[in-house]
VEXKE-529470 format. One line per 4 residues: for each residue x, y, z of C-alpha. Coordinates in steps of 0.25 Angstrom, whole numbers, always signed. Each point is the difference from the previous one (the first is absolute). Last residue first. Example, Ala and Ser with C-alpha at 12.3 -4.5 7.8 and 13.67 -1.06 7.14 Angstrom:
BEGIN
+55:-4:+29  -6:-14:+2
***
This chain:
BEGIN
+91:+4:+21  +11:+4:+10  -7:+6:+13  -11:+9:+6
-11:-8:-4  -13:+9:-4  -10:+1:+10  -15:-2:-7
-4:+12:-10  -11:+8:-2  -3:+6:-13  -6:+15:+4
+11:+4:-8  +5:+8:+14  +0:-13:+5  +9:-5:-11
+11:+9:+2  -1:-2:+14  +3:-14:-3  +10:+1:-9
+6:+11:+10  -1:-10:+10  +8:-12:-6  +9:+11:-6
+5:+5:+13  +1:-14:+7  +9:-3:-11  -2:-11:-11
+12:-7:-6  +1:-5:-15  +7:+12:-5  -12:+1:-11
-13:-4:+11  -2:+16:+3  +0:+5:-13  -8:-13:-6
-9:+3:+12  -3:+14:-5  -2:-5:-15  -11:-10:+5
-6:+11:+8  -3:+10:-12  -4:-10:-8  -13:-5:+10
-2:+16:+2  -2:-2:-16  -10:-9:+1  -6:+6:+12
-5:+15:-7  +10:+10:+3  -5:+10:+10  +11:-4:+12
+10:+2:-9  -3:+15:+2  +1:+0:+15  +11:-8:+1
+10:+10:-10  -4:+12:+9  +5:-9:+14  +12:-4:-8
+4:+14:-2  -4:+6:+13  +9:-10:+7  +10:+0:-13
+8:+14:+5  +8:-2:-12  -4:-10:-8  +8:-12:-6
+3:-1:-14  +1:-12:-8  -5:+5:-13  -13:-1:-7
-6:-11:-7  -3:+3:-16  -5:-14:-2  +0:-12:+9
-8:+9:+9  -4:-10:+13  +9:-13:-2  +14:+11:-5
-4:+7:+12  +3:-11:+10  +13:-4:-5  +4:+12:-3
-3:+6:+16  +9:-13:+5  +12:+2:-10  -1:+15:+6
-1:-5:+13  +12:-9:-3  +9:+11:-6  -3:+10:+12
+4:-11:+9  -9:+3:+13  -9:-9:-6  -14:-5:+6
-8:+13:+3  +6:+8:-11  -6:-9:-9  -14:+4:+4
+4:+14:+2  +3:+0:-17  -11:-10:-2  -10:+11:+6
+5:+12:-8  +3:-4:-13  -17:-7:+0  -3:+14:+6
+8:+6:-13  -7:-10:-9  -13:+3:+5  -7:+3:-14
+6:-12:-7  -9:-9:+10  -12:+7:-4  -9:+6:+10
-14:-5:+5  -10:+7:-7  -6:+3:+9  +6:+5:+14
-4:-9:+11  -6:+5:+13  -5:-11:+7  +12:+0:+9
-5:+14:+5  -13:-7:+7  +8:-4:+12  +3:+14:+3
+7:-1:+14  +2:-15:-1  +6:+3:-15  +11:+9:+7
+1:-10:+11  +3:-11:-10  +10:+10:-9  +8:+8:+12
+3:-13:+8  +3:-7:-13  +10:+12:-6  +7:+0:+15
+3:-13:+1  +6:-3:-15  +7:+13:+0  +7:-4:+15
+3:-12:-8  +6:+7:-11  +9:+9:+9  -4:+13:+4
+11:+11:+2  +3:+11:+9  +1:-7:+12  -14:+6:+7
-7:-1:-14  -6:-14:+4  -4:+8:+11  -7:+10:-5
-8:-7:-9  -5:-9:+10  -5:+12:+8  -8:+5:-14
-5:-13:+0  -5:+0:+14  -7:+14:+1  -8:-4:-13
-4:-12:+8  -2:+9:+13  -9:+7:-9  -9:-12:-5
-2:-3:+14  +7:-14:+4  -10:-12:-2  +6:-3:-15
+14:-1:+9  -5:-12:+9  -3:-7:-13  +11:+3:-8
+10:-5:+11  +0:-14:-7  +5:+6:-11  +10:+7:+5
+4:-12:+10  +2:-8:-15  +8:+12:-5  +11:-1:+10
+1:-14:+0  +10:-2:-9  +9:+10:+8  +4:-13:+7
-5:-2:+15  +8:+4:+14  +1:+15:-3  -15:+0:-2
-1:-1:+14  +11:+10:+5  -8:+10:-10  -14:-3:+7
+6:+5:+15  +7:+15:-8  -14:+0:-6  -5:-2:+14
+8:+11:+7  -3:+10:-13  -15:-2:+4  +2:+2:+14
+10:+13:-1  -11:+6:-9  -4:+4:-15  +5:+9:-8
+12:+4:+7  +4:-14:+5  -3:-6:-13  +10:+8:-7
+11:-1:+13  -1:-15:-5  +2:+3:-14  +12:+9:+3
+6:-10:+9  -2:-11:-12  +9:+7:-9  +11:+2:+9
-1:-16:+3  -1:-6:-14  -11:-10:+2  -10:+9:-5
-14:-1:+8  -11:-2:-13  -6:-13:+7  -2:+8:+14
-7:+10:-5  -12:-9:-6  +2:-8:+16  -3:+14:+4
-11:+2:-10  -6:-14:+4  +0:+1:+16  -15:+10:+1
-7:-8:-12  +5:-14:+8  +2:-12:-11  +14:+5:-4
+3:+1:+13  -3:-14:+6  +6:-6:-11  +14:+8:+4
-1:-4:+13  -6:-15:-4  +15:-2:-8  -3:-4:-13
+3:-17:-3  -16:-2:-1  -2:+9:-10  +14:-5:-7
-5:-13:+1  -15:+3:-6  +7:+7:-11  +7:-11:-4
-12:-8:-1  -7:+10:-9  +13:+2:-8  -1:-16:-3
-15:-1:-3  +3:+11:-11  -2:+14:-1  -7:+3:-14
-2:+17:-1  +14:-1:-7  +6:-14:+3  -2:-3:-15
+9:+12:-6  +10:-1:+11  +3:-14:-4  +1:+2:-15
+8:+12:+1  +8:-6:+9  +4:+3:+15  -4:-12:+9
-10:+1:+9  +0:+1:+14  -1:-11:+11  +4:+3:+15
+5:-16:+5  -10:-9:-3  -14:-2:+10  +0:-13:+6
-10:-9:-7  -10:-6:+10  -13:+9:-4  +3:+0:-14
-9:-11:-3  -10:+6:+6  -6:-4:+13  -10:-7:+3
-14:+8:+5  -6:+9:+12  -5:+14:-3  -14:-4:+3
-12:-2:-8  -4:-14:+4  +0:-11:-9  -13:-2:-8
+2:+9:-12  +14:-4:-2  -4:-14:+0  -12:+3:-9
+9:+9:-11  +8:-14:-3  -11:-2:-9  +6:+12:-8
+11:-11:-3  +14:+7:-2  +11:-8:-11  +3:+14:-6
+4:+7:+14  +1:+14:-2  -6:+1:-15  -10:-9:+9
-2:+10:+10  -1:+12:-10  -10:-8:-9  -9:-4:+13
-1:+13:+5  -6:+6:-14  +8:+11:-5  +0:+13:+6
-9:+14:-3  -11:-7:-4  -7:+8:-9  -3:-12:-11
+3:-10:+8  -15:+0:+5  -10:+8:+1  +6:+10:+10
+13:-4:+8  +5:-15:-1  +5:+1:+15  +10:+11:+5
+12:-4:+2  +14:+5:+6  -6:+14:+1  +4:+12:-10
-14:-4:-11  -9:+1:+9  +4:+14:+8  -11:+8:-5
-11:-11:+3  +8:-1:+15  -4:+13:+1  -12:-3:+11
+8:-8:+8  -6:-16:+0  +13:-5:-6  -3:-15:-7
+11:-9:-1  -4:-9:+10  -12:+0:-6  +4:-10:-11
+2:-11:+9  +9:-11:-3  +5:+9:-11  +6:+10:+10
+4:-10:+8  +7:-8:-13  +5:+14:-2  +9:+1:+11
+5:-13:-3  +6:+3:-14  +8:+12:+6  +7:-11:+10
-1:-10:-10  +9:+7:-11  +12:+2:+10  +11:+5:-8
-2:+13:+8  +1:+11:-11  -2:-9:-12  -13:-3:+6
-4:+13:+3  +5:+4:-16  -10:-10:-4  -11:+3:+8
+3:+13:-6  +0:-3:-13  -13:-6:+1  -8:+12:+7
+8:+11:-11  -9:-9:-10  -12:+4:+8  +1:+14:+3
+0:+11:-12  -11:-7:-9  -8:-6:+13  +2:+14:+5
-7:+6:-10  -10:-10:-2  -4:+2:+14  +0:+16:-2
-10:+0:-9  -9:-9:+5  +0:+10:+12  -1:+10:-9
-13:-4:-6  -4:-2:+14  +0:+15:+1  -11:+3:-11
-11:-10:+8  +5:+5:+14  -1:+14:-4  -13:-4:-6
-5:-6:+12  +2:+11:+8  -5:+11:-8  -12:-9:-2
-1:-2:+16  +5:+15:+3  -12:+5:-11  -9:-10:+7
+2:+5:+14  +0:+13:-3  -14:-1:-6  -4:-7:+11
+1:+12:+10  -5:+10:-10  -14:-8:-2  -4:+0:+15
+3:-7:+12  +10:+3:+10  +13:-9:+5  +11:-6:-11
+9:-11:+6  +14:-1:-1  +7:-10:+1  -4:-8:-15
-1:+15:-4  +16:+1:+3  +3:-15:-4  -7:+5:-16
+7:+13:+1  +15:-6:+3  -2:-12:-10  -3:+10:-12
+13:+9:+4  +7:-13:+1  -4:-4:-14  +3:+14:-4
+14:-1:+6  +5:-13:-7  +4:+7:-14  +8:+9:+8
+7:-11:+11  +3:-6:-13  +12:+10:+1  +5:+0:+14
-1:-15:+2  +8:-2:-12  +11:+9:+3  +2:-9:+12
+2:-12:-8  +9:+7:-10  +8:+2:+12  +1:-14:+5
+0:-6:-14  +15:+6:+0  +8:-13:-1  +5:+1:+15
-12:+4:+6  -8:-10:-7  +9:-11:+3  +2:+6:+15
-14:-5:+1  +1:-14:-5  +12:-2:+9  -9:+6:+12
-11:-13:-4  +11:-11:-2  +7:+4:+13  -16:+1:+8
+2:-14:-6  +13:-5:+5  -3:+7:+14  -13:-7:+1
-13:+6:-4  -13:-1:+9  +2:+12:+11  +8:+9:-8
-7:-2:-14  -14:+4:+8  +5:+13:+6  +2:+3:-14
+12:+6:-5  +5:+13:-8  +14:+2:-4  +3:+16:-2
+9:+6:-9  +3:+15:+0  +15:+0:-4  -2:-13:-7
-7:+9:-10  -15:+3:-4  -7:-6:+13  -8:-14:+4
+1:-14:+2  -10:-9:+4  -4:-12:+8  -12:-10:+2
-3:-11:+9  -15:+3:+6  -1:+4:+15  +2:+15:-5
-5:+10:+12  +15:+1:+4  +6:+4:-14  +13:-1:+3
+12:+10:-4  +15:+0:-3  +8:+12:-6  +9:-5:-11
+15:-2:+2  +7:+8:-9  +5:-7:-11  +12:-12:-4
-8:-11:-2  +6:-11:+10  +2:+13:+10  -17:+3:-3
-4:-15:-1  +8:-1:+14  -6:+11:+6  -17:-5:-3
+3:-14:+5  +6:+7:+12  -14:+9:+2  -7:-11:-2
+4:-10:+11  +0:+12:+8  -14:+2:-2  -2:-16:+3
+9:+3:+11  -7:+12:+9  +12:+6:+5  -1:+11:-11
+15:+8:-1  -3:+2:-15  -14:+7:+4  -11:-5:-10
-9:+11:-5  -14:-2:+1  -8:-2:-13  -15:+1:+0
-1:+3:-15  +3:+15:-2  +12:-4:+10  +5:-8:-11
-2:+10:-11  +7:+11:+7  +12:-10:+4  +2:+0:-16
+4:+12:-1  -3:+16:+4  -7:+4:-13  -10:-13:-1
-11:+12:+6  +4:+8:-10  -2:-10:-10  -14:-3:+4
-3:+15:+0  +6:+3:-15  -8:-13:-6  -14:+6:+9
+3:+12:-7  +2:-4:-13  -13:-11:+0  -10:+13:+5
+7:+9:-10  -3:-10:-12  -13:-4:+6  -4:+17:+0
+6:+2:-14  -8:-12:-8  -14:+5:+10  +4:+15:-5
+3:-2:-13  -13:-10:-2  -7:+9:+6  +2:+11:-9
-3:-7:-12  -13:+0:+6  -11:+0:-13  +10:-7:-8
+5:-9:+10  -17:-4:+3  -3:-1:-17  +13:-10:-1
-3:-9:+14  -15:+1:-5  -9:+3:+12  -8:+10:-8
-4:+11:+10  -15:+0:+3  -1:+10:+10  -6:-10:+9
+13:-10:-2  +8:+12:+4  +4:-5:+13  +1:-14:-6
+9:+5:-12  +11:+4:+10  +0:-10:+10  +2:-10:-14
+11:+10:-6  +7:+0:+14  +1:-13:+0  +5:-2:-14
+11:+11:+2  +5:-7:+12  +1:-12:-8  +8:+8:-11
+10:+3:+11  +1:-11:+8  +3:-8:-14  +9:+12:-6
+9:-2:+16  +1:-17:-2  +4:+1:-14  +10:+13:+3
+3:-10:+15  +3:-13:-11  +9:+10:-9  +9:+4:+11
+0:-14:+7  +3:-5:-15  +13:+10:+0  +3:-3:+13
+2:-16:-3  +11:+5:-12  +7:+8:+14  -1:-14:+7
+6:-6:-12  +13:+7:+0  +1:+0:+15  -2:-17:-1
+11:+2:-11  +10:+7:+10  -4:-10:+10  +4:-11:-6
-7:-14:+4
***
C-alpha cells in the first residue's frame, strides 16, 4: 500500500465528493422549489392561479430566485457554522459526542490499558501522540478518529470497546485509526461532516418543528389557534420531506469517499500489528451483535462514515459507508465461518480472551528502517509490526520521571526545556539564566532535574518524549505556547549556532503546535500544485543542508548532494551550493514543497534518502532531518536507523 498513490486517489475521491454534494445541493434546491410551488398555488387556489409548474414560474419568477437564494444561503451558512465548530480539532468533535478526555497518568487500567496502546502507535509512527477520549454513554463497540492533521488528532472509544475488547483487539481497532490518521482520511473525514452538515440542515430543521409541537401543546380555541398549527405541521413536514433528500444524499457521498478507505485500513492495522485475529476478533462481536456497533448520541448519523463500522446504512449496500462485516472479517481471516458468530455471541462480553501470538515474543532491540529509496518509500504512512513492538520497548524503557512529565500539562514545558539544554557548559548557563528570568527558580530547578534524566538515554529518544508530550502541551493556553516556541528559539540560539538536530527539534515543535493552534490552516493547499521545475532553487537549497548533515568533507557532501539531485532534476539541476544562514532558507524551501501534489513529494524523498544513504552511513542528524523533512511533508515517517545502510 503506497501512501503517496493512496493521496493521489484521495484527492480524485474529492472530485466525485464535490460533484456528488453540486448533485445533492441542485436536488435540495429544485425540491424546495416544488414545495413551495405547491403552498403557493393552494393559497391561491380561490384566485384561480394555474397550477402549472411553467404558468406558476412564470407568473412568480421571483419566488423562485428568492426560494433557490434563501436554501443556497440556509445550506452555506450552516457548512461555515459546522466548520467552525470542527476549527479547534478533532477533540471538539469527541466531546460534541460525549467524549471525556483521558488523563495519561489514569489509574483506572483499562483506560491506562489504552492510553499505552494509543503512545506506542504514535512513537511506532513517528507523530504526535493524539489526545484520547471515551465516549462514557456508549456501551456499544465503536471507535473513531478525528482532526485535520496529526497536530490536532483525537482517537475516540466506546465505553463498550473498553469493557469487551481485549488488548490484542482494542490494538486491531487503534491500528485502524492511526491508518486514517496517518493516510489522511482523517482530515477528509472531518471536512465531510462540516459539508454534508448543509444538505442535512433542512431535515434537521424539519425534525426540530415536528419534536417542538409533539412537546408543545397548543391552548385556546378558535380558528387562528389551529391555523398555526397546521401551517407549522405542513412546514414541518416539508422540511423534513425536502431534508431527507440530503440525508440520502449525503450517505451516497460518504459511501463514494469511505468505503474502499475502510478495507485498506483494515489492512494497514494489520500490517501495523501483524496480529490479523486481534482486529478480526473485534469484529466478530460486532458481527455477533450488530447493535454493538450502534452509537445512540444524536450526531452519530454525522459521524457514520468515521467509526470502525456502521451496519449496512440505508437501503442497502448502496449508501453503506463500509463494507459488509463478514467480507472485511474474511478478507481477515479467508477460512472464517459466519456460523462461528453463535459462539461469540453466546460467550460473555468481557475483556478476557487468548492471547495473540505476539503475546510471548520478546520485544527486539530498537528497530528503525533501513535507509533506501525503496525502504523509506514503503515505510511512509505504513509502520510495520516491528517498529510497533519496538516502540513499545523504548516506552517502557523511558524513565517514569520524565514519562511523568511529559503527561503532566504543568511538568511538559519544562521537560520541552530540558531537551533543547546545550551540552556545551557556557552555552547552557545562559539557557539556564534564560529560564530563570522568564520563568522561575522552581521551573529552572526542575528543567535542570529532567536534563540529569535525559543524560542517561540516547539523543534517539529526544523526539519520541516530544511526541508524547504533545498532549499535555495541547492543554497549555495557546499564548504560553506562542511563549514557549519563542523561548525555545532563544535558547537554541544561546551558543550561537543551531545544529541540525537542534533544527529537527525545533522545526517540529513550531509545525505541530502551530497546526494545534489553527488546525484548519493545514487544509489550505494552493492549486494548482507547483511544478517541480518551478522550486529548483528550494530543491538546491534542502539537498544542499541535507548533505551538510552527514559529510564534514566538503567533497563528500557534494558527492552526497549530486547523488540526490541527479534522481530528483536529471536535467538542468543546479549546483551544490549550500545557503548562508540555511535556518530561514530550508524552513521557506519546506513550505512550498509541502503543495506538490503526492506523486511528486514521493520523488522528492527518494532523492533525499539517496543523498543520505551514498557514504553508506547514516548519522543521527540525518535520520532526524529526514524525518523532519517528511513531517513538515505531512508524510509521516517511522524512526530511520542511525547506522551503515
Amino acid at each position: 500500500m503506497n501512501f503517496f498513490e493512496q493521496q493521489r486517489r484521495a484527492r480524485q475521491r474529492t472530485w466525485v465528493f464535490v460533484l456528488l454534494f453540486t448533485l445533492a445541493t441542485l436536488a435540495v434546491v429544485a425540491v424546495t422549489n416544488v414545495v413551495a410551488l405547491a403552498a403557493i398555488s393552494i393559497f391561491l387556489f380561490k384566485a384561480q392561479v394555474p397550477l402549472t409548474p411553467s404558468a406558476w414560474f412564470a407568473t412568480h419568477p421571483q419566488a423562485l430566485v428568492w426560494t433557490s437564494l434563501g436554501t443556497l444561503g440556509a445550506i452555506g451558512a450552516a457548512i461555515l457554522y459546522r466548520m467552525a465548530s470542527l476549527s479547534s480539532g478533532g477533540g471538539a468533535l469527541a466531546r460534541e459526542l460525549g467524549g471525556v478526555l483521558v488523563d495519561h497518568d489514569t489509574q483506572d487500567p483499562t483506560r491506562r490499558q489504552l492510553v499505552n496502546v494509543v503512545e506506542e502507535m504514535a512513537i511506532a509512527a513517528g507523530v504526535p501522540v493524539p489526545d484520547v477520549y471515551v465516549l462514557e454513554n456508549e456501551a456499544g463497540i465503536n471507535a473513531f478518529a478525528a482532526g485535520f492533521s496529526t497536530s490536532d488528532a483525537a482517537v475516540a472509544v466506546t465505553r463498550g470497546a473498553l469493557e469487551s475488547l481485549t488488548r490484542d483487539e482494542l490494538q486491531g481497532v487503534i491500528a485502524h485509526e492511526f491508518s486514517h490518521i496517518l493516510n489522511g482520511d482523517m482530515r477528509l473525514n472531518t471536512r465531510l461532516i462540516g459539508v454534508t452538515f448543509g444538505i442535512l440542515v433542512i431535515a434537521l430543521t424539519g425534525r426540530l418543528i415536528l419534536r417542538g409541537m409533539a412537546q408543545t401543546r397548543v391552548r385556546g380555541s378558535g380558528r387562528s389557534g389551529g391555523g398555526v398549527v397546521v401551517v407549522a405541521l405542513a412546514v414541518g413536514v416539508a422540511l423534513t420531506v425536502v431534508g431527507y433528500i440530503g440525508v440520502l444524499f449525503a450517505r451516497l457521498i460518504k459511501a463514494a469517499v469511505s468505503r474502499s478507505r475502510e478495507a485498506l485500513a483494515d489492512a494497514s492495522a494489520v500490517q501495523f500489528t501483524r496480529n490479523p485475529p486481534g482486529l478480526a476478533s473485534a469484529l466478530k462481536k460486532i458481527a455477533a451483535m450488530p447493535l454493538r456497533a450502534t452509537l445512540t448520541s444524536a450526531e452519530s448519523e454525522e459521524v457514520s462514515h468515521m467509526l470502525i463500522t456502521d451496519g449496512e446504512g440505508l437501503l442497502g449496500s448502496l449508501f453503506a459507508s463500509h463494507p459488509p462485516i463478514i467480507e472485511r472479517i474474511r478478507a481477515l481471516e479467508p477460512h472464517f465461518d459466519p456460523s462461528e458468530l453463535e459462539h461469540v455471541r453466546l460467550a460473555p462480553m468481557t475483556a478476557a480472551s487468548p492471547p495473540s501470538p505476539l503475546a510471548h515474543v520478546a520485544p527486539p532491540a530498537l528497530e528503525h528502517i533501513p535507509i533506501s529509496p525503496l525502504a523509506v518509500v514503503a515505510a511512509v504512512g505504513n509502520p510495520g509490526g516491528g517498529a510497533l513492538l519496538a516502540a513499545a520497548q523504548q516506552h517502557a524503557d523511558m524513565p517514569g520521571v520524565l514519562l511523568d512529565a511529559a503527561h503532566s500539562p504543568q511538568e511538559a514545558v519544562g521537560l520541552v526545556l530540558a531537551l533543547v539544554l546545550s551540552p556545551d557548559a557556557d552555552a547552557r548557563s545562559r539557557q539556564l539564566a534564560s529560564i530563570r528570568k522568564l520563568l522561575n527558580a522552581d521551573t529552572t530547578a526542575r528543567v535542570e532535574m529532567f536534563a540529569k534524566q535525559l543524560a542517561r538515554i540516547g539523543l534517539g529518544n529526544r523526539l519520541p518524549l516530544l511526541e508524547l508530550a504533545f498532549p499535555a502541551l495541547r492543554r497549555r493556553p495557546a499564548a504560553q505556547l506562542r511563549a514557549l516556541i519563542a523561548l525555545v528559539e532563544e535558547l537554541l540560539r544561546a551558543d550561537g549556532r543551531i545544529s541540525v538536530l537542534d533544527y529537527a527539534f525545533s522545526r517540529l515543535l513550531r509545525m505541530q503546535l502551530g497546526e494545534a493552534l489553527a488546525p484548519r490552516a493545514t487544509m489550505r493547499r494552493p492549486h494548482p500544485a507547483p511544478k517541480l521545475l518551478a522550486l529548483r532553487a528550494e530543491a538546491q537549497t534542502l539537498f544542499s543542508v541535507m548533505a551538510l548533515a552527514g559529510n564534514d568533507d566538503l567533497r563528500q557532501a557534494r558527492a552526497a548532494y549530486d547523488a540526490g539531485m541527479r534522481r530528483l532534476l536529471p536535467m538542468g539541476a543546479p549546483d551544490y551550493a549550500p545557503p548562508e544562514p540555511w535556518i530561514d532558507a530550508l524552513d521557506q524551501a519546506l513550505a512550498r514543497f509541502d503543495a506538490l501534489a503526492p506523486l511528486i513529494k514521493q520523488q522528492l524523498i527518494e532523492a533525499l534518502a539517496l543523498t543520505v544513504s551514498q557514504d553508506q552511513r547514516v548519522t543521527l542528524g540525518e535520520a532526524e532531518l529526514l524525518r523532519t523533512v517528511c513531517a513538515a511533508l505531512h508524510c509521516p515517517l517511522p524512526a530511520v536507523s542511525p547506522s551503515a545502510a
